[in-house]
C-alpha positions in Angstrom: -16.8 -10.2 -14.1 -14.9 -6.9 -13.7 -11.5 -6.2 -15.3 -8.5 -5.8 -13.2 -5.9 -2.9 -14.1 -3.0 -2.8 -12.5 -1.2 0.5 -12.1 2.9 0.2 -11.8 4.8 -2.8 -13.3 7.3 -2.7 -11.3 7.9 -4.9 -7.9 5.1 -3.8 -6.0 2.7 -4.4 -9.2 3.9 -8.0 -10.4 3.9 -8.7 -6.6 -0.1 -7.7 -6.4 -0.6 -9.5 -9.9 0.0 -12.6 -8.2 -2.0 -12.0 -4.9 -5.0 -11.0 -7.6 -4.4 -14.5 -8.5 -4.6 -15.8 -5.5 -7.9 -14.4 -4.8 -9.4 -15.4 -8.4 -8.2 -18.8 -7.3 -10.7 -18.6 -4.2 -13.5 -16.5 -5.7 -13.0 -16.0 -9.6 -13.2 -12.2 -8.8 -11.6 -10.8 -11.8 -10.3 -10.7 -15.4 -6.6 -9.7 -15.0 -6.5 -7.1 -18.1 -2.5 -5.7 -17.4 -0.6 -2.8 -16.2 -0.8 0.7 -17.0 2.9 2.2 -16.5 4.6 5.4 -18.1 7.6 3.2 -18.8 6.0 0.3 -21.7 9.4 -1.1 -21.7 9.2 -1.8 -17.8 8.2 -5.8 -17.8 11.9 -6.0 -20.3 13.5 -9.1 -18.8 10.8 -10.4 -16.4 9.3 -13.9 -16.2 5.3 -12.0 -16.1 1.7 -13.3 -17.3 0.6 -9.5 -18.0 1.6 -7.3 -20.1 1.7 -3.3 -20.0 -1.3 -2.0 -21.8 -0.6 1.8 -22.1 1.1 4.8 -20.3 -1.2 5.6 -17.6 -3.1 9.0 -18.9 -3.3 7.3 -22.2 -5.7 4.6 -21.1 -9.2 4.5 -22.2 -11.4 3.8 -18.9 -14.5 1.2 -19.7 -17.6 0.7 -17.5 -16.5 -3.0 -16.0 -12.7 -1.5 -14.8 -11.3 -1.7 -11.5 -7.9 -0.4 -11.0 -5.0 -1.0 -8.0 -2.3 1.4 -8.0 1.0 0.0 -7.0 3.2 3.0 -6.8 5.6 2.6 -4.0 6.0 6.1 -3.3 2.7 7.3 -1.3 2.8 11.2 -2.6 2.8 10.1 -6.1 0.4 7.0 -5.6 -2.2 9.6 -4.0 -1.8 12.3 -7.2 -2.2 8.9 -9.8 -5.3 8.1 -7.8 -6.5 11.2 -7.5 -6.4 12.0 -11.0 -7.8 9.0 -12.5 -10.7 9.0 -10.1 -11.0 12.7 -11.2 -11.9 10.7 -15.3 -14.3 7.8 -13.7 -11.6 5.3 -12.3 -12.5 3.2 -9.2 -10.2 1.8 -7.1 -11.0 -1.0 -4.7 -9.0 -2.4 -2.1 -6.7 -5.8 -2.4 -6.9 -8.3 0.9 -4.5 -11.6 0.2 -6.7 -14.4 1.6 -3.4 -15.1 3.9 -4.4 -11.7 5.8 -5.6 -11.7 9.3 -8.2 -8.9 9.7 -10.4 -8.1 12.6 -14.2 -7.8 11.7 -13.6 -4.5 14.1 -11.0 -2.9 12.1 -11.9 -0.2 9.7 -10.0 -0.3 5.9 -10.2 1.8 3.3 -10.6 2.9 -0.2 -8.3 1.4 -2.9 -6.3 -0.6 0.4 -3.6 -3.3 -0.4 -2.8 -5.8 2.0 0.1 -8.1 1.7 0.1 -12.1 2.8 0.4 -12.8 6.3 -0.2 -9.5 7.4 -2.3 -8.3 10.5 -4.6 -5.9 11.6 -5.8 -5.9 14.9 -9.1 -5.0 17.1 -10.5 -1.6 15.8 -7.4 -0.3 13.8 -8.1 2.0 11.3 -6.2 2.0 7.7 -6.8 5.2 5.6 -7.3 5.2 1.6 -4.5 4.1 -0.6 -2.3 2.4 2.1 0.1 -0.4 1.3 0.8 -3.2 4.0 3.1 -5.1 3.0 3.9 -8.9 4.2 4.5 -9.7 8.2 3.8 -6.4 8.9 1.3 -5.6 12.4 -1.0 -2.8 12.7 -1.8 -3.6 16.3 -5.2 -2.6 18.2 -6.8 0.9 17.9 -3.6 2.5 16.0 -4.9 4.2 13.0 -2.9 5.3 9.8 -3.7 8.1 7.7 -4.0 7.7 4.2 -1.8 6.4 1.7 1.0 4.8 3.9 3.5 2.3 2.9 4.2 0.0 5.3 7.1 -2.1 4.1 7.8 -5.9 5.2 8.0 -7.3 9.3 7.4 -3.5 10.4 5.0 -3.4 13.8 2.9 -1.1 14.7 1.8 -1.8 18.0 -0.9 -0.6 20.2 -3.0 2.9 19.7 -0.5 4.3 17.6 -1.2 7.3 14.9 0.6 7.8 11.3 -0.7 10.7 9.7 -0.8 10.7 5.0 2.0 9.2 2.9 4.0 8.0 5.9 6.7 5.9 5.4 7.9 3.2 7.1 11.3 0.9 6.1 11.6 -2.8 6.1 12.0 -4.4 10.4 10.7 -0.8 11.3 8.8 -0.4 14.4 6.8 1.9 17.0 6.2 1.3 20.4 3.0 2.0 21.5 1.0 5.4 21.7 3.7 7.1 19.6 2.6 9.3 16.3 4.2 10.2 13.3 3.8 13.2 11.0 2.3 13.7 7.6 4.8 12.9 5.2 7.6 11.1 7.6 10.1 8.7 6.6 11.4 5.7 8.6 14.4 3.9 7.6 14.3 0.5 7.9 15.5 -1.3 11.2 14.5 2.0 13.1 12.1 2.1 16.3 9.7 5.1 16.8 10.0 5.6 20.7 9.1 10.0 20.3 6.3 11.7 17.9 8.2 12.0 14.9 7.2 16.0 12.8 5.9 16.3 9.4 8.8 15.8 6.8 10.8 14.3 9.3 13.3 11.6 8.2 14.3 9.0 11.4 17.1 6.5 11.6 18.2 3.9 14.3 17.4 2.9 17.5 15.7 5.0 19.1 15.4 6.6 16.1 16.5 10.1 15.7 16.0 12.5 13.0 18.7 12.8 10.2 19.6 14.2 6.7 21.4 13.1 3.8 
C-alpha cells in the first residue's frame, strides 16, 4: 500500500483528506501519512484525523510516497510540484468516486477532482488542475495546466483556458470562448470575449478590471 502526503493543510487539503477517504473506503488505496505545510501550527483549532508532518522542503521522500498538492493558488501549486518532483516526488491524480468522467476525456498528472463534478466527451484537463465540486468541463474544452476551477463554475462546449487560470465560485463561459495564461475570474462572472494573459474579469459579461 502506498503512503498518502498531503501538501497544504488548509481548506483545500482537509477537504481532499476526506475524498482520500472516501476512495480507501471503495478500494483501500492508501495509508493516509499527513500534510506537509510551511505553517506546523495550521491544523490549530480544527476538528482533523491528520496531522502536519513537516514544512514541506524539510520532508524526507521514501520509496512507497505519493503526494497531492492542495495549494489553492495555481502559480505557487506548479513551483511546489515542480520542485518536489525535481528530489523524486510523484504526484498522482485524485478522482472522488462521486465524479462523472467520460472514458473519452483526457486528465492529467497530479489532477484533483472534486464530488459531483463533470467532465464531458473528449475534454482535456492539463497537469495539476483543481475541479472543484458541481463544476462542468463540457465536451472538447481543454484546460491548460494547473487551473483552479472553484465550485458550480461551467465550462461549456469547446472552450480553451490556458496555465494557472482562475476561475471564481458560479463562474461561467459560454461556449468556444478562451482565456489566457494566468487569468482570473471573479466569481459570478460569465466569459462571453477571449479574455488576455494576466487579465482580471468581473460581472456579467465580464469585463476586465483592477483593484
Amino acid at each position: 500500500m502506498k503512503n498518502l502526503l498531503i501538501i497544504g493543510a488548509g481548506g483545500c487539503g482537509r477537504e481532499v483528506l476526506q475524498w482520500a477517504k472516501d476512495i480507501n473506503e471503495a478500494e483501500n488505496r492508501w495509508n493516509i501519512k499527513g500534510f506537509l505545510d510551511d505553517d506546523l501550527n495550521a491544523l490549530e483549532g480544527k476538528k482533523c484525523s491528520a496531522t502536519v508532518l513537516s514544512k514541506i522542503d524539510e520532508y524526507a521522500i521514501e520509496p512507497e510516497d505519493e503526494f497531492t498538492c492542495c495549494i489553492g493558488n495555481g502559480k505557487i501549486r506548479s513551483m511546489v510540484v515542480e520542485k518536489l518532483k525535481a528530489k523524486g516526488a510523484v504526484f498522482i491524480t485524485i478522482i472522488h468516486p462521486s465524479a462523472v468522467i467520460a472514458d473519452s476525456c483526457t486528465v492529467g498528472e497530479g489532477v484533483i477532482i472534486y464530488p459531483y463534478a463533470l467532465i464531458s466527451d473528449n475534454a482535456v484537463i492539463g497537469d495539476g488542475c483543481i475541479i472543484n465540486m458541481y463544476s462542468s468541463i463540457a465536451h472538447d474544452s481543454v484546460l491548460g495546466e494547473y487551473c483552479t476551477i472553484s465550485a458550480h463554475c461551467d465550462v461549456t462546449g469547446m472552450c480553451k483556458l490556458g496555465n494557472r487560470v482562475f476561475m471564481g465560485t458560479t463562474s461561467n463561459m459560454v461556449p468556444a470562448t478562451k482565456i489566457g495564461d494566468d487569468a482570473y475570474l471573479c466569481a459570478g462572472s460569465t466569459v462571453m470575449t477571449r479574455v488576455k494573459d494576466n487579465m482580471k474579469m468581473f460581472g456579467n459579461p465580464a469585463k476586465n478590471v483592477k483593484f
